[in-house]
C-alpha positions in Angstrom: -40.2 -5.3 -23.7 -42.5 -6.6 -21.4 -42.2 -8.2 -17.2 -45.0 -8.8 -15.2 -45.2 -5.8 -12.2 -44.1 -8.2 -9.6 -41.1 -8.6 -11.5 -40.3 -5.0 -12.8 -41.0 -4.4 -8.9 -38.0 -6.7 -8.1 -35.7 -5.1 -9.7 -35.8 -2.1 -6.9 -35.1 -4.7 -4.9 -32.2 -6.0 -7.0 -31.4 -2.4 -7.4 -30.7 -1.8 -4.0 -28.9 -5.0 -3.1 -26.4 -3.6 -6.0 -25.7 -0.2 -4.2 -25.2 -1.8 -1.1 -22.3 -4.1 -2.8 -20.7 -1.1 -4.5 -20.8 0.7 -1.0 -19.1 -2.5 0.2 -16.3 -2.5 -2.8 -15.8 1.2 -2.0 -15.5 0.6 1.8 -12.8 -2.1 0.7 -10.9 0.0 -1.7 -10.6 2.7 1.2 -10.2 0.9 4.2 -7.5 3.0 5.9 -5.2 0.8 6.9 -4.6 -0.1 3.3 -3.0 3.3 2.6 -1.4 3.1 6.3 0.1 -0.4 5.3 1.4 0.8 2.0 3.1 3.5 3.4 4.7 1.2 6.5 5.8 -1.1 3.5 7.8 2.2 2.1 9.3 3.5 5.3 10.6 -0.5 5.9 11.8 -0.7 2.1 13.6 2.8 2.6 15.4 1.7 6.1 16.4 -1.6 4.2 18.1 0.9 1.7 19.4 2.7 4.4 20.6 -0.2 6.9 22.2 -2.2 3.3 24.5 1.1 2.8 25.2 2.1 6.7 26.2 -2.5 6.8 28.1 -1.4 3.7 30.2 1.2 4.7 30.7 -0.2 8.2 32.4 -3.4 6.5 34.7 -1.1 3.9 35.5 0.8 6.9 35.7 -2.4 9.5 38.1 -3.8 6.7 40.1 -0.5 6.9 40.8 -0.4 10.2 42.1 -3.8 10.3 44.6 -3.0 6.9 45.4 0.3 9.3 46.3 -1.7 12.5 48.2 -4.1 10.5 50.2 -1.4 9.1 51.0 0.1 12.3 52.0 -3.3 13.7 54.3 -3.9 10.6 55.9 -0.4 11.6 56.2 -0.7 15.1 57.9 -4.5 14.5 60.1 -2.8 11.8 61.2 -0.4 14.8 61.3 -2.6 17.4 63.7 -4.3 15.7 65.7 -1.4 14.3 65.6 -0.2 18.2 67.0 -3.0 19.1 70.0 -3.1 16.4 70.8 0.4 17.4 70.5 -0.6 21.2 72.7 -3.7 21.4 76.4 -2.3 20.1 76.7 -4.1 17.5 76.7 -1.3 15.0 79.6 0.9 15.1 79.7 2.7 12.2 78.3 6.7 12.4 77.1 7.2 8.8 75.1 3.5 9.5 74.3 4.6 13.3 73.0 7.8 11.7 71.1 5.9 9.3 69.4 3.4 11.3 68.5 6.5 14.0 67.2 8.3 10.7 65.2 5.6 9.8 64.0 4.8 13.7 62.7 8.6 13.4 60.8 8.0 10.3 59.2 4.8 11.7 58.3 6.6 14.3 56.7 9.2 12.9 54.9 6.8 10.6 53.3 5.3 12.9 51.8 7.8 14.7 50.3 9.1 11.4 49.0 5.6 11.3 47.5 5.0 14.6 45.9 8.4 13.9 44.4 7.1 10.9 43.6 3.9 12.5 41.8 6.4 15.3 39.8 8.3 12.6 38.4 5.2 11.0 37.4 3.6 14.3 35.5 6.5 15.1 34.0 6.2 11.5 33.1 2.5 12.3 31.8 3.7 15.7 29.3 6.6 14.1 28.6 3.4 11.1 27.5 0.4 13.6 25.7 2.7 15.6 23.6 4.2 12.9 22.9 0.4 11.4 21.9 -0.2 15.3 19.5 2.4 15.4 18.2 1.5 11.7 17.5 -2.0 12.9 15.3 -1.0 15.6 13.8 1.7 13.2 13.1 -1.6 11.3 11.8 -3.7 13.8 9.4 -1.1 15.0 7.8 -0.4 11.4 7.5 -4.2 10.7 6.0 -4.9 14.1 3.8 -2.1 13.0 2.9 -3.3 9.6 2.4 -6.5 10.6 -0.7 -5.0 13.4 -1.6 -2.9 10.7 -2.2 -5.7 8.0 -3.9 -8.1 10.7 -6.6 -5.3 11.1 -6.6 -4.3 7.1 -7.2 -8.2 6.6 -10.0 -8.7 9.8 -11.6 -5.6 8.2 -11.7 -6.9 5.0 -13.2 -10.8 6.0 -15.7 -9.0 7.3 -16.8 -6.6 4.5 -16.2 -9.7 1.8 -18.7 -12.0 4.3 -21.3 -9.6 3.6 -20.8 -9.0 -0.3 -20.8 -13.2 -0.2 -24.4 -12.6 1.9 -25.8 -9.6 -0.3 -24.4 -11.9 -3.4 -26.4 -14.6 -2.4 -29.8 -12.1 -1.9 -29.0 -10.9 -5.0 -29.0 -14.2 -6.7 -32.4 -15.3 -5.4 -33.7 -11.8 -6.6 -31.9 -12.1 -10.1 -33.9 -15.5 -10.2 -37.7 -13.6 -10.1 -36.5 -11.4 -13.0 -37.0 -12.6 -16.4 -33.3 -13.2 -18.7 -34.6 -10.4 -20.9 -34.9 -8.0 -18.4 -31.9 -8.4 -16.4 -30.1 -8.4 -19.5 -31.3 -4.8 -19.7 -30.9 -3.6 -16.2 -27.1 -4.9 -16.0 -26.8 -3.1 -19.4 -28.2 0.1 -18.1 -26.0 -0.5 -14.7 -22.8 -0.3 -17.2 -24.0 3.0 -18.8 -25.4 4.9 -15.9 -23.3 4.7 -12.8 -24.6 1.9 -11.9 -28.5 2.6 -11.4 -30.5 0.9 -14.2 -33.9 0.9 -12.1 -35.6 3.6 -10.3 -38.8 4.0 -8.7 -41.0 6.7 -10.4 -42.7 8.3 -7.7 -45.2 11.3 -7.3 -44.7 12.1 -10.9 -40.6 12.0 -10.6 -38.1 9.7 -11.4 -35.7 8.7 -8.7 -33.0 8.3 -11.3 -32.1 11.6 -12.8 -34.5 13.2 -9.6 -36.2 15.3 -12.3 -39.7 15.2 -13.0 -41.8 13.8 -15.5 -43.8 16.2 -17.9 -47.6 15.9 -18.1 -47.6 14.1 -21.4 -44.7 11.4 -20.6 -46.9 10.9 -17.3 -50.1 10.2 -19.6 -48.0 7.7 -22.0 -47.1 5.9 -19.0 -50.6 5.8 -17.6 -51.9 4.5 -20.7 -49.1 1.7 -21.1 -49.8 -1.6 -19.7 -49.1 -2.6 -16.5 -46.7 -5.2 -17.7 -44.9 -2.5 -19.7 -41.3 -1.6 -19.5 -41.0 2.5 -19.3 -37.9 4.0 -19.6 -37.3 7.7 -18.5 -37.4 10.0 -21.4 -34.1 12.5 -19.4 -31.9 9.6 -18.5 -33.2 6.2 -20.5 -33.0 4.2 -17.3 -35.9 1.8 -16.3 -39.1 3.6 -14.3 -40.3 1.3 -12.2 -44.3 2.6 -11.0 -44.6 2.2 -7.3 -48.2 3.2 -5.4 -47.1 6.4 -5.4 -46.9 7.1 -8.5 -50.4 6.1 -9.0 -49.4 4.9 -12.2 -50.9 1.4 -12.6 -49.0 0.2 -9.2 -47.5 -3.3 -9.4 -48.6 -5.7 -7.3 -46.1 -6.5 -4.7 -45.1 -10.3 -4.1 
């Protein structure tokens, strides 16, 4: 293959304009307040999860309470009335006396097992709303949080893509001075080797694989046109001969 010098030059040029975008991809992939938002986004999924099951239990226990106190007000009517039975004379019969005093007695002590009940799940209802009350401010604090946290990921992140769209556009006018043949070949190379295709042979070395070139693989590339693509005999990507390498130096545009 061959490229005239200028354009074998451009591809250091084209070369670089690449690192610099995958140094911009990799400062987007590890911005930190994408791992700082991801992990807000769990702690407000997992209160959700919490505050759904402490609403839950609140309203089981809210609609317990209320099936308690109804309960005691059923018994405390039932012996209110029964008080009142035994109270107004009308009744003079012991064994029915005794009965209705019998049952007065078992009213009353079913009613203080039920207000003791109703006591226990109030208190339950108590410890319930206040823990969904602290949950919701829990809440409110992460998503106020996560939403700052976002607003700076996203700020961070225009600015990082407005200068891939710049360094695109540089790279575009480069890609232009470099024949199709060529580029093909450099963005096949890119693929294979980490991403460097092109590197500058310089003072006998090649900036690729940073190893240097032996004697005779220095004197093939001397003899080979100036117009000549050279590959690196270690790691096959393009040598590009700079004045350095004193190796028929391109001319620069």
């Amino acid at each position: 293959m061959k490229a005239e010098p200028a354009a074998q030059a451009r591809l250091l040029d084209l070369q670089e304009l690449d690192a610099q975008l995958e140094r911009l991809d990799h400062r987007l992939r590890s911005l930190p307040e994408i791992a700082e938002a991801a992990q807000l986004k769990e702690r407000v999924d997992a209160i959700d999860a919490e505050l759904i099951t402490a609403q839950t239990k609140a309203s089981d226990v809210e609609r317990h309470q209320r099936k308690a106190e109804s309960d005691v007000d059923q018994v405390r009517s039932r012996a209110d009335r029964d008080t009142k039975r035994l109270e107004s004379g009308q009744i003079t019969n012991a064994k029915e006396l005794q009965n209705l005093q019998s049952e007065i007695a078992s009213l009353g002590r079913r009613q203080a097992e039920l207000e003791e009940t109703v006591l226990e799940v109030m208190e339950q209802a108590e410890e319930l709303n206040a823990r969904a009350a602290r949950l919701t401010e829990e809440r409110e604090t992460a998503v106020a949080k996560f939403t700052e946290v976002t607003a700076r990921r996203d700020t961070a992140a225009a600015e990082i893509q407005w200068d891939r769209t710049r360094l695109t556009q540089d790279r575009e006018r480069v890609s232009a001075d470099i024949p199709a043949d060529l580029l093909a070949l450099y963005d096949k190379l890119r693929a294979q080797y980490d991403g460097v295709a092109a590197a500058p042979l310089r003072y006998g070395r090649c900036n690729g694989c940073k190893l240097a070139l032996s004697t005779v693989e220095l004197n093939e590339i001397r003899a080979a046109a100036a117009d000549e693509i050279v590959r690196c005999e270690d790691c096959r990507r393009i040598l590009v001969r700079t004045e350095e390498s004193g190796l028929h130096a391109p001319v620069a545009e």
